[in-house]
N, C-alpha and C positions, 0 to 999 in steps of 0.2 A: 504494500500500500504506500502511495506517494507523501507529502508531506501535505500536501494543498486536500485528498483524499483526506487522512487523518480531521484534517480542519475542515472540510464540509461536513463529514462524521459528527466531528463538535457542535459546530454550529446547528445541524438538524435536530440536537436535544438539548438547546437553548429552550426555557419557558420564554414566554412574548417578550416582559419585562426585559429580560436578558439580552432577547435579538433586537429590540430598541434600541438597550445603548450600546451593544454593538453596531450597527445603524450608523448611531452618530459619532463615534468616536469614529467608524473608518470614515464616513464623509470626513470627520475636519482632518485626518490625518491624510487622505487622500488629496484633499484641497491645498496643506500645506504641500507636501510630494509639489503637487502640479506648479503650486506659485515658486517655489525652489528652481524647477527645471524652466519657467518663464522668464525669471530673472538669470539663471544664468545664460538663457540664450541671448536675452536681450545683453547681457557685459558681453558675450563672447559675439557680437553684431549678427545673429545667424538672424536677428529679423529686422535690420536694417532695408531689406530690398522690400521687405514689405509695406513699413512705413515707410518709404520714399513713393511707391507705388502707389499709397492710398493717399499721399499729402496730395501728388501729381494730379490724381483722380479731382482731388477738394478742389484744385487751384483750378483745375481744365472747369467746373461747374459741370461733375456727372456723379455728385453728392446728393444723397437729399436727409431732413433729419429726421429722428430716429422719436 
């Protein structure tokens, strides 16, 4: 049995309470993960070509708001 097996194992005899706040503890850790890997793309410029792309888009007027 894998490890990620093992832990769906667990989690399927989680009472509700329990799968709640597991729930929420992985959303924020999950959220944190993601804002981590955002920021580092953003120092390492990997999304540079993006916002140059969507400033281009603002300035050309084929923006609309949101």
């Amino acid at each position: 049995m894998t490890r990620v097996q093992k832990i769906e194992q667990e989690i399927e005899e989680l009472r509700p309470k329990e799968l709640a706040e597991l729930r929420r503890w992985f959303a924020e850790y999950d959220n944190a993960r993601w804002d981590e890997q955002i920021e580092a793309d953003a120092q390492a410029g990997r999304l540079d070509a993006l916002a140059t792309e969507a400033l281009d888009a603002y300035r050309r007027g084929e923006t609309r708001e949101l």
